[in-house]
Rosetta silent file (secondary structure, phi, psi, omega in degrees, C-alpha in Angstrom):
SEQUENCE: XXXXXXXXXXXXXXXXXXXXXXXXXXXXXXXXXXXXXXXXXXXXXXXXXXXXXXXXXXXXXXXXXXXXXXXXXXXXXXXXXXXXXXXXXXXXXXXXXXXXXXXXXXXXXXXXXXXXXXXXXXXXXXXXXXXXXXXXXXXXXXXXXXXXXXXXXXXXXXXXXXXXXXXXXXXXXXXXXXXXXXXXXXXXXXXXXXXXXXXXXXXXXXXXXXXXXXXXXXXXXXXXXXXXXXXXXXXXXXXXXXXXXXXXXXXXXXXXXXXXXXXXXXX
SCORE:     score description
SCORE:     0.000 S_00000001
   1 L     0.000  -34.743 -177.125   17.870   23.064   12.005 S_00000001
   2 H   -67.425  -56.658 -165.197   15.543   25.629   13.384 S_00000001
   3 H   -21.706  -71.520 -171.011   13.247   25.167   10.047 S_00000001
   4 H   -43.088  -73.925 -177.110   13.301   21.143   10.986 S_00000001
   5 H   -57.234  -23.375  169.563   11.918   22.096   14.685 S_00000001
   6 H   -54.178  -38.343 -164.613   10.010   24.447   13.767 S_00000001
   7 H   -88.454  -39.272  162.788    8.122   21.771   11.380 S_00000001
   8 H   -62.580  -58.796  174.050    8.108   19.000   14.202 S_00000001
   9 H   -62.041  -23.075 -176.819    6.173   21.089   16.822 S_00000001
  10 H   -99.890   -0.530 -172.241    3.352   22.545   14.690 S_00000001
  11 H  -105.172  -18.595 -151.554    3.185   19.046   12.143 S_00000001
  12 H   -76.864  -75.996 -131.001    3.901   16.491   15.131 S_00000001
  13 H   -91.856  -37.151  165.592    0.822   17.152   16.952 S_00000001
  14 H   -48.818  -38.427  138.994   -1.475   18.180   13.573 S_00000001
  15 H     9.157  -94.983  163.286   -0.564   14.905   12.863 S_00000001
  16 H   -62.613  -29.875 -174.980   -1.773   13.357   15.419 S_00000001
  17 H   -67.584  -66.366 -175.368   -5.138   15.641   15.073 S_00000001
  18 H   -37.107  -51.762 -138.135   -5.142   14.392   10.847 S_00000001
  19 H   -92.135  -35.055  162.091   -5.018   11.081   11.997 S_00000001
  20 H   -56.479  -66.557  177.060   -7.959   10.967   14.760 S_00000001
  21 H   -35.869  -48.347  179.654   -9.820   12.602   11.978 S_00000001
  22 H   -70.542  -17.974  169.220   -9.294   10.240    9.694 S_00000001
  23 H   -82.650  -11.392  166.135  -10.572    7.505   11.890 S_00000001
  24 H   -97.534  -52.249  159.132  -13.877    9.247   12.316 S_00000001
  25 H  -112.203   24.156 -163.629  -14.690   10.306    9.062 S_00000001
  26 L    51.153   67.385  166.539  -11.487    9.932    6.275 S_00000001
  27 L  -125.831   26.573 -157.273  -11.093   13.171    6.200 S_00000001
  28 L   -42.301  -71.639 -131.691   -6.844   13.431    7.671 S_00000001
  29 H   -74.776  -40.097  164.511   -6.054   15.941    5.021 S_00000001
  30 H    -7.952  -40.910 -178.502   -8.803   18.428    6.132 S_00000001
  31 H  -100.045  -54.193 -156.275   -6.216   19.075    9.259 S_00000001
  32 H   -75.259  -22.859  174.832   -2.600   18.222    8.080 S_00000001
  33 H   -76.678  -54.608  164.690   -2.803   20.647    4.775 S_00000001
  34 H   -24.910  -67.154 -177.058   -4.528   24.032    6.650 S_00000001
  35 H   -35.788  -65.906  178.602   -1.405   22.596    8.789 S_00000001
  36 H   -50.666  -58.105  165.513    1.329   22.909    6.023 S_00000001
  37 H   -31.619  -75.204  167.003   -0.331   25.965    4.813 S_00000001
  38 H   -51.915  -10.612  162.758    0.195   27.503    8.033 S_00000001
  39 H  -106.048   18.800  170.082    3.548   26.444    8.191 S_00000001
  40 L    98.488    4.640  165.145    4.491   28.509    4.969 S_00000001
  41 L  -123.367  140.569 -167.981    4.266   26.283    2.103 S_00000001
  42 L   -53.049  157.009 -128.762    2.405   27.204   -0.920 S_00000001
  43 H   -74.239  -37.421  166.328   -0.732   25.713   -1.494 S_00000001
  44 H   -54.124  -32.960 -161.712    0.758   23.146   -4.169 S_00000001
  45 H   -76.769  -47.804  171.580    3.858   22.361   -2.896 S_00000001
  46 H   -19.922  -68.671 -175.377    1.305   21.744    0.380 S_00000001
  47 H   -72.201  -80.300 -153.366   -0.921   19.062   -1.157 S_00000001
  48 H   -78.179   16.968  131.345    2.070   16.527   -2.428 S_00000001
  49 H   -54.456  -61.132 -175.417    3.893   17.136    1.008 S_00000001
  50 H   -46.203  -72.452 -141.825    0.289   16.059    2.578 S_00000001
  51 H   -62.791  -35.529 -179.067   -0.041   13.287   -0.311 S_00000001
  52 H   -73.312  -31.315  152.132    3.330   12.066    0.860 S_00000001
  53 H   -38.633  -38.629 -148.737    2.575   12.068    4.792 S_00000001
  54 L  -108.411    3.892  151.083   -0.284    9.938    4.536 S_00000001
  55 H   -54.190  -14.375 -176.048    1.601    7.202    2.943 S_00000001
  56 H   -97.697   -4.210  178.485    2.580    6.032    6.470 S_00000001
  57 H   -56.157  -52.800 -154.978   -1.034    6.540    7.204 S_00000001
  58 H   -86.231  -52.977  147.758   -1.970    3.525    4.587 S_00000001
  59 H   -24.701  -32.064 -172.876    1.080    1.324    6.277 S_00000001
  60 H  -110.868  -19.348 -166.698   -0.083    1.484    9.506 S_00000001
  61 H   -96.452  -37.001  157.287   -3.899    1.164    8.971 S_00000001
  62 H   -62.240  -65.027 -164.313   -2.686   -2.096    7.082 S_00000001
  63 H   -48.408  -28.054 -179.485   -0.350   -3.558    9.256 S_00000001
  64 H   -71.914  -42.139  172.996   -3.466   -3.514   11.656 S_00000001
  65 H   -65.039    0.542 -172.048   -6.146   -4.835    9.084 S_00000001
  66 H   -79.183    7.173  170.466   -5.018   -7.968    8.346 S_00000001
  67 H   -58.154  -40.952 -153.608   -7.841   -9.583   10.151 S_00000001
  68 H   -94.861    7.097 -173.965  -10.055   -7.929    8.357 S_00000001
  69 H  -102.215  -17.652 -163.812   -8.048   -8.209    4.722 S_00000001
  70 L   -61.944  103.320 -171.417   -7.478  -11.607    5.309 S_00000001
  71 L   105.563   12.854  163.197   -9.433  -13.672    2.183 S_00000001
  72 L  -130.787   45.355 -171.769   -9.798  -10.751   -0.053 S_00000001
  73 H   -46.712  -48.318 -116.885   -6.936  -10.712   -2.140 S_00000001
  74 H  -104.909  -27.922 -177.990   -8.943  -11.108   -5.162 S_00000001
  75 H  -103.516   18.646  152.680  -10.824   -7.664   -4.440 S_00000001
  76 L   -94.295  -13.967 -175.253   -7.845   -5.878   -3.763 S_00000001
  77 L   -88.346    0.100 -178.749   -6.367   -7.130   -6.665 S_00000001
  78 L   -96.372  -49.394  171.793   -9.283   -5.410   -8.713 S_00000001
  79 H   -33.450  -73.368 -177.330   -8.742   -1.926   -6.317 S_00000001
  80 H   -25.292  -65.695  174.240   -5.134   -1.393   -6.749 S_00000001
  81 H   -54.667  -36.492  177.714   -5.036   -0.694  -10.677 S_00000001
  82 H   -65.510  -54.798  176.063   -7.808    1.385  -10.593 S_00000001
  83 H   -41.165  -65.334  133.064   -7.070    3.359   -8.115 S_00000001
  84 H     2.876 -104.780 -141.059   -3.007    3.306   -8.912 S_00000001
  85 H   -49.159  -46.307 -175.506   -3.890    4.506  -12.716 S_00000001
  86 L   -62.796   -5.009  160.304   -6.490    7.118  -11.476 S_00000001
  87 L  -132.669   32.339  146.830   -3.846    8.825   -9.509 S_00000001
  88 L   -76.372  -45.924 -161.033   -1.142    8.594  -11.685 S_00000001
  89 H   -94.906  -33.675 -178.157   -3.206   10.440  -13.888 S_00000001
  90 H   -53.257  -65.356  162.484   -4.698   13.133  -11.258 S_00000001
  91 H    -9.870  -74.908  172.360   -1.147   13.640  -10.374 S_00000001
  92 H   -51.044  -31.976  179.202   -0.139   14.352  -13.551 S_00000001
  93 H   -87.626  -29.412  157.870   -2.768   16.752  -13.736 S_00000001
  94 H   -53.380  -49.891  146.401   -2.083   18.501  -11.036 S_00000001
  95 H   -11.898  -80.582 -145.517    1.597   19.202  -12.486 S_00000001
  96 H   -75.681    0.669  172.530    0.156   20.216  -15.660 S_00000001
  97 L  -112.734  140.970  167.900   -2.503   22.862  -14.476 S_00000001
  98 L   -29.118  147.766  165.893   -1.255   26.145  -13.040 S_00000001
  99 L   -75.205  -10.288  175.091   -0.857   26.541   -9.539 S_00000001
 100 H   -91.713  -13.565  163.091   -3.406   29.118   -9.302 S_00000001
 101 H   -56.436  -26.629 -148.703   -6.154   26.512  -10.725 S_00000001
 102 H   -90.269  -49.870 -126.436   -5.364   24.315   -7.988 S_00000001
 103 H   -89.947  -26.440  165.813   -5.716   27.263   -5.413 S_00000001
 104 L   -87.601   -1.435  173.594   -8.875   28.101   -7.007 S_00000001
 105 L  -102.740  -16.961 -159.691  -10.662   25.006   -7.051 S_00000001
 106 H   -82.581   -9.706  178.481   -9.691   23.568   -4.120 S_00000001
 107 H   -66.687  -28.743 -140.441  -12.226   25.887   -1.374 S_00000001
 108 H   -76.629  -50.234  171.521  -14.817   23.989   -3.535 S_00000001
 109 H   -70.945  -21.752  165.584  -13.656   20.608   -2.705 S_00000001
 110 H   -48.390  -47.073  -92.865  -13.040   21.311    0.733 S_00000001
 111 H  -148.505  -86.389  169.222  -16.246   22.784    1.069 S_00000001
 112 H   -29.588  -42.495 -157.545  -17.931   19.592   -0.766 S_00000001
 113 H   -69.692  -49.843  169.383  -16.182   17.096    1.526 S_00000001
 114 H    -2.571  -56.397 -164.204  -18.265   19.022    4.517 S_00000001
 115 H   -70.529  -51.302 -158.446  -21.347   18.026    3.038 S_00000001
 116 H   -50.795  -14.337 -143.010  -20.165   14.523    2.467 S_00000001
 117 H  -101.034  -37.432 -162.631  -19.222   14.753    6.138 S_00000001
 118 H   -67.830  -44.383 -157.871  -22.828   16.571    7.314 S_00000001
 119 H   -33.621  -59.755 -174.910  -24.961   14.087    4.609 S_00000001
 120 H   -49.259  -51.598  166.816  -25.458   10.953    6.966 S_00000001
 121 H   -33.869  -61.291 -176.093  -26.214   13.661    9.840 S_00000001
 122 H  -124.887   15.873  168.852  -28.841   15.144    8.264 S_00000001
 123 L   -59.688 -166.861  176.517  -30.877   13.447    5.859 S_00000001
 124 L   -95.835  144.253  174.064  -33.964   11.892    6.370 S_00000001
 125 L   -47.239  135.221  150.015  -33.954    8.838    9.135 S_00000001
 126 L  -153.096  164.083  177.995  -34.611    5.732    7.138 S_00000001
 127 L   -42.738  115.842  173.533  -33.926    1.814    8.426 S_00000001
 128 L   -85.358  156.951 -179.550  -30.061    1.402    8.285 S_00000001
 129 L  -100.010  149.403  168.190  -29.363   -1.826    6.551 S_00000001
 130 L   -77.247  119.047 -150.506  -27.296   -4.412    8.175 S_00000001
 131 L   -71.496  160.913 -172.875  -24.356   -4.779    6.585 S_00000001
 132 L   -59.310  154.193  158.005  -24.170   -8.047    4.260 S_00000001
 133 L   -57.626  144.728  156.065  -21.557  -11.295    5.652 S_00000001
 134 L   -66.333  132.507 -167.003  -18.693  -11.703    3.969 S_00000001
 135 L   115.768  -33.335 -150.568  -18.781  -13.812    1.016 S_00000001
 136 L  -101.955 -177.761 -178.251  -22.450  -13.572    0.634 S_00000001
 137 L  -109.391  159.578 -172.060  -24.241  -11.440   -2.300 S_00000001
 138 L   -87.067  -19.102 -154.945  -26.528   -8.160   -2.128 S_00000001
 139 L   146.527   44.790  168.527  -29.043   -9.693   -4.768 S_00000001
 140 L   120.466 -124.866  116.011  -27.202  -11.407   -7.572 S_00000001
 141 L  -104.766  140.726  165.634  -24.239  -10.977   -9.620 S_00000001
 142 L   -76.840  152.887 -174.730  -23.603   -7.721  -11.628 S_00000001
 143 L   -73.413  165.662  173.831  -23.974   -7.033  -15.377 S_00000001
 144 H   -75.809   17.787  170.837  -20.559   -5.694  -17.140 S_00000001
 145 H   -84.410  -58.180  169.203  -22.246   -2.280  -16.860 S_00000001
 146 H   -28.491  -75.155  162.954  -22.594   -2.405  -13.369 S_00000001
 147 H   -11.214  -81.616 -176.333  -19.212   -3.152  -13.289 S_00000001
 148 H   -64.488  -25.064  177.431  -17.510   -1.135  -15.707 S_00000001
 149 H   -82.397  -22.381 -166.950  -19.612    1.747  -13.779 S_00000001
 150 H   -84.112  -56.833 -173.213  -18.233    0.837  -10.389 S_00000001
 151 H   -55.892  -57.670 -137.786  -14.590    0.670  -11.744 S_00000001
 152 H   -77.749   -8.138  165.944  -14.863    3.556  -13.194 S_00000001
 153 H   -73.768  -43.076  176.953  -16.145    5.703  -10.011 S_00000001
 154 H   -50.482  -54.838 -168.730  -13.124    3.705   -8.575 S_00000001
 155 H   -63.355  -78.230 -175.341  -10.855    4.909  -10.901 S_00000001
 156 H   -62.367   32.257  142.765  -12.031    8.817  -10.770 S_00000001
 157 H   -97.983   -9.445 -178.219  -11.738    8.801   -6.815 S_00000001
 158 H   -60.805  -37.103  167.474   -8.110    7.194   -7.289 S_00000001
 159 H   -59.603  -46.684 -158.316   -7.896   10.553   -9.823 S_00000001
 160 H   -83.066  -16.856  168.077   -9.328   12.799   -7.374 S_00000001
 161 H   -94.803  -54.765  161.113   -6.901   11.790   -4.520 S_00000001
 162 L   -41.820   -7.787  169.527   -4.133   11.680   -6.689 S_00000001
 163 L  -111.891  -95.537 -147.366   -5.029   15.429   -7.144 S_00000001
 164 L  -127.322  -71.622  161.201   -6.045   16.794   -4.243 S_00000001
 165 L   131.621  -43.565 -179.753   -7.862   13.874   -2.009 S_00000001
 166 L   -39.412  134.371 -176.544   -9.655   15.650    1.286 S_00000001
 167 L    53.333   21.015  153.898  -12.973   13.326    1.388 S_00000001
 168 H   -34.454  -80.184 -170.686  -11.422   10.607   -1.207 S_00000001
 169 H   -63.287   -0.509  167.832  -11.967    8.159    1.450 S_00000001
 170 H   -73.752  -33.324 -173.405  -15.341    9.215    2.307 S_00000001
 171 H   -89.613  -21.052  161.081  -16.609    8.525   -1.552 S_00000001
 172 H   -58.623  -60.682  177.807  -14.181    5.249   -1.522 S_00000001
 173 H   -60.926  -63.430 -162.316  -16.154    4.064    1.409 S_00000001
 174 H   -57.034  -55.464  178.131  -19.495    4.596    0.325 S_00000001
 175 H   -38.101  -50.739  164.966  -18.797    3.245   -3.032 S_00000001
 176 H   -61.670  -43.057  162.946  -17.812   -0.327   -1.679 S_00000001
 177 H   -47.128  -33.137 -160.259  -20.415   -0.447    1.641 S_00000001
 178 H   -87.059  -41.240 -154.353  -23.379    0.516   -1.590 S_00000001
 179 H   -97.391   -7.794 -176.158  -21.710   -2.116   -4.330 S_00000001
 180 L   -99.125  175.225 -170.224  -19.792   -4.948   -2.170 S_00000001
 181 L  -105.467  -46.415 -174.318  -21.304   -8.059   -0.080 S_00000001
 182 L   -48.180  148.576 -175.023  -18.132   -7.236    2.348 S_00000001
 183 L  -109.315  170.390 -153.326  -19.332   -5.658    5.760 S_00000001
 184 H   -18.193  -58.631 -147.297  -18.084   -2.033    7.143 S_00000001
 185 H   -65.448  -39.062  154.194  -15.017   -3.352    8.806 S_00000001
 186 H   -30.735  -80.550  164.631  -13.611   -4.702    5.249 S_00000001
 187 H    -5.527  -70.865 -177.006  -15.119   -2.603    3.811 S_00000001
 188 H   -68.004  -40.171 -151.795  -12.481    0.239    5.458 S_00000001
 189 H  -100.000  -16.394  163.844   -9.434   -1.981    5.459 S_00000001
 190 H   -81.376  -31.627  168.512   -9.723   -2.193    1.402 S_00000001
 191 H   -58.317  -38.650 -156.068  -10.268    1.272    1.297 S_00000001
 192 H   -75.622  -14.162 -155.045   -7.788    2.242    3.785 S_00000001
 193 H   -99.289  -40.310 -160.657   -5.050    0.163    1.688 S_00000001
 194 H   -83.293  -62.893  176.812   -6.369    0.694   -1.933 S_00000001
 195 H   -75.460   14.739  174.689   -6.211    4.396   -1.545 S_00000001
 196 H  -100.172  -33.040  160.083   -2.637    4.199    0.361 S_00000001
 197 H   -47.593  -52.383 -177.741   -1.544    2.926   -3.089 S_00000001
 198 H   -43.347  -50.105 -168.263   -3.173    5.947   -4.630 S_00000001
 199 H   -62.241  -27.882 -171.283   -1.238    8.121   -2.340 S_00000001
 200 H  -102.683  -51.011  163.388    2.685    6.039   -3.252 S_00000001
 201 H   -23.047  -65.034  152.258    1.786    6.722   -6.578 S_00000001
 202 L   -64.876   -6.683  155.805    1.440   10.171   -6.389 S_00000001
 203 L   -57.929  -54.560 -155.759    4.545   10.511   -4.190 S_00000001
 204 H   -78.397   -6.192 -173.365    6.552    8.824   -6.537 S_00000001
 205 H   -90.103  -33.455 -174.934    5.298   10.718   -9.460 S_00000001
 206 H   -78.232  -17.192 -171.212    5.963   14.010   -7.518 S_00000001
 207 H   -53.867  -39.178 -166.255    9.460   12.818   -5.756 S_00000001
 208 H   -74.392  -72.443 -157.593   10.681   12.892   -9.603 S_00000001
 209 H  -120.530   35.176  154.695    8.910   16.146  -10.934 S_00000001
 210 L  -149.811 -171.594 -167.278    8.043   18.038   -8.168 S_00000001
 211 L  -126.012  117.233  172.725    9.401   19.134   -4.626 S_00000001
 212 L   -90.116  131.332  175.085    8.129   17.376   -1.412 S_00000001
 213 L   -91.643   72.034 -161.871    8.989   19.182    1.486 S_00000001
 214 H   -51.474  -14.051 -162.836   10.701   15.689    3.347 S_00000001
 215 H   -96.309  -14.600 -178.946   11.256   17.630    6.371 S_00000001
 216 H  -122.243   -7.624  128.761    8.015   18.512    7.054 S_00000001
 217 H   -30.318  -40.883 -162.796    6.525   15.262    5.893 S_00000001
 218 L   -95.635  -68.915  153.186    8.148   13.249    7.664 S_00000001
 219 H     4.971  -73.740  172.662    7.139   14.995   10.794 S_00000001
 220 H   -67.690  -23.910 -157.079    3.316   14.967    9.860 S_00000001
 221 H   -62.229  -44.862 -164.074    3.706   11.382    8.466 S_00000001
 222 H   -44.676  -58.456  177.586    4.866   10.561   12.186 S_00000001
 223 H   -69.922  -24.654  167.715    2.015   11.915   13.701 S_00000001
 224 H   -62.107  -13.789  174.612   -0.510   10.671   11.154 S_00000001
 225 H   -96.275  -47.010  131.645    0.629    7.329   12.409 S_00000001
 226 H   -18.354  -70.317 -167.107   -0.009    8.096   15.864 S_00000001
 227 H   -45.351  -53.369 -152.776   -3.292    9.654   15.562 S_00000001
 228 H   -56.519  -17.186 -170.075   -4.320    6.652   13.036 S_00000001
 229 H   -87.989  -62.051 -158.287   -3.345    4.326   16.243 S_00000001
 230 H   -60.547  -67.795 -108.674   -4.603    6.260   19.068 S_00000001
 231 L   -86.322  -54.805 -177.797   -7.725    7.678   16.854 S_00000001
 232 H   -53.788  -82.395 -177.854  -10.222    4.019   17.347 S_00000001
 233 H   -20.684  -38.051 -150.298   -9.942    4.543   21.090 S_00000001
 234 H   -98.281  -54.426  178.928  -10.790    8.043   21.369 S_00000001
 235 H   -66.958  -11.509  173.230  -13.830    7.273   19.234 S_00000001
 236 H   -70.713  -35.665  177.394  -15.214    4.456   21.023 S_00000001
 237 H  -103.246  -20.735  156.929  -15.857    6.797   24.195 S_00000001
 238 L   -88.321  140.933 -173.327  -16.565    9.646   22.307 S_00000001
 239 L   -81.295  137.140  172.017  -19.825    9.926   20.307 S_00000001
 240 H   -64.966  -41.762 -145.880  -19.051   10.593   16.691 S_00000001
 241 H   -85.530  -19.290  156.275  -21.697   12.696   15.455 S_00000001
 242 H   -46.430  -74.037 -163.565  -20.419   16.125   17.721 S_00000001
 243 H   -25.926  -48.256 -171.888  -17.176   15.338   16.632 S_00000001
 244 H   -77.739  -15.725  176.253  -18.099   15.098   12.732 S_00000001
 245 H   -70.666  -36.836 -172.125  -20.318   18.257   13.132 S_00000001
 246 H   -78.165  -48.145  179.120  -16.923   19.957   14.404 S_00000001
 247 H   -60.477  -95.985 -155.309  -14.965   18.259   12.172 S_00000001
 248 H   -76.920  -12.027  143.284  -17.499   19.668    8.719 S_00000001
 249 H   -79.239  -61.905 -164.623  -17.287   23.616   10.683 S_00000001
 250 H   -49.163  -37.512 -174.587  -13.415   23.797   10.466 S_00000001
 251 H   -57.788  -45.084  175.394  -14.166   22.693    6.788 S_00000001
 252 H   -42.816  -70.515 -175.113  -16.860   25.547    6.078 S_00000001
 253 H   -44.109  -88.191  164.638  -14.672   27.876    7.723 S_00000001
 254 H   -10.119  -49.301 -165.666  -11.362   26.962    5.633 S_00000001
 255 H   -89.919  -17.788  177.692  -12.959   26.717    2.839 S_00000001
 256 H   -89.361   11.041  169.732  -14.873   30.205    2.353 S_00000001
 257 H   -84.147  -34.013 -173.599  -10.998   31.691    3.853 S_00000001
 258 H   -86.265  -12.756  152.403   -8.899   29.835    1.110 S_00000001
 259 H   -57.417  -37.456 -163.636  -12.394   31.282   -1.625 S_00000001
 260 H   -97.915  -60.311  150.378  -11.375   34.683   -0.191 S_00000001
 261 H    -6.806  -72.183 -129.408   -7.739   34.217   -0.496 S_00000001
 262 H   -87.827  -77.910 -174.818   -7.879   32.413   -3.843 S_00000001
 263 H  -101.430   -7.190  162.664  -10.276   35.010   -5.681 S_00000001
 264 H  -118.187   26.675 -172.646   -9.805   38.472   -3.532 S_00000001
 265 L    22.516   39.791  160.343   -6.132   37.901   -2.189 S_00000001
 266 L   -93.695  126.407 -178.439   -7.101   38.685    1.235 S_00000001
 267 L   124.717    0.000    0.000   -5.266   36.927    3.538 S_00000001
């Protein structure tokens, strides 16, 4: 019982933190795994506790969207599978590689999603484009190349979330905003939904062969619902780009402690 409270006060309100994140840049798992970490479970066991959390994430961020889902069945019904298969199999690979591979690869994606987080921030200015109406076309219909190239970026971020996942939804977003006609706010609500699949996929593959830590899941999930509600609000009066700058230093920072951890076991 203490364990259980223990896991509600420090996952409750990281949670809630995860979930505000995720509404500024996708990035919830950036906060809620460093959470789980910090609440003693090992770095594997960590990620499909997280992966399992943020299913109520993709549930609530739907139940909200259907304005904006409403009339795109037909491109969700192309999303799902990829995504789905692509973390079926990232799952599985996660099983099937040592836990110290995971522990050692993982500053690197942390560390990557930063940049993705920095990129917009600090390129060169150019003309933002307005995003296209829905329904209409960018310039044409695509060749099966196109296509078959699009799925298949689809497919490895559905793998790469189905593994580990921190900035999934950042590379999920861009990929539909560069290759769809739909504008942002779609745009988010296929992502947010498409990749919630990814995520009940990779529960259900771990509920079977691996051990979710339900007690402290459920906890985080709670707050991850909360934040995800709360999270639009807070950004409309606050300007994003401190936030994402703040947001891409916790990452830096994490990620060269879990590099020193990982390969000098300091820490």
């Amino acid at each position: 019982m203490l364990t259980l409270w223990k896991y509600i006060v420090l996952l409750l309100p990281a949670g809630v933190l995860a979930g505000i994140a995720s509404s500024v840049a996708g990035l919830a798992s950036l906060v809620s795994y460093p959470a789980l970490l910090f609440a003693g479970i090992p770095p594997v066991a960590a990620n499909v506790t997280n992966t399992a959390a943020l299913v109520l994430t993709a549930v609530g961020s739907g139940a909200t969207s259907k304005r904006e889902l409403h009339g795109h069945l037909r491109e969700l019904l192309k999303l799902l599978p990829l995504t789905a298969g692509g973390s079926l199999c990232g799952s599985l690979l996660l099983l099937a590689a040592p836990a110290k591979s995971f522990e050692y690869v993982v500053p690197y994606f942390i560390f990557g999603s930063a940049l993705l987080i920095l990129w917009p921030e600090i390129r060169p200015g150019r003309p933002r484009r307005q995003p296209a109406a829905s329904g209409m076309k960018k310039g044409g219909r695509r060749g099966w190349v196109a296509e078959a190239a699009v799925g298949a970026a689809i497919f490895v971020v559905g793998a790469y979330t189905g593994y580990f996942g921190a900035a999934g939804g950042v590379v999920m977003l861009a990929i539909l905003t560069a290759t769809s006609s739909l504008g942002f706010a779609e745009c988010n609500a296929l992502r947010n939904v498409s990749l919630g699949a990814s995520n009940l996929t990779a529960t259900i593959v771990f509920a079977f062969r691996s051990h979710i830590y339900w007690q402290a899941a459920l906890p985080l999930a709670a707050g991850l619902f909360v934040g995800g509600a709360i999270g639009p609000y807070i950004v409309r009066r606050v300007p994003s780009r401190p936030l994402k700058f703040a947001i891409a230093f916790a990452a830096v920072a994490l990620s060269v402690f879990l590099f020193i951890q990982a390969y000098f076991g300091v820490g």
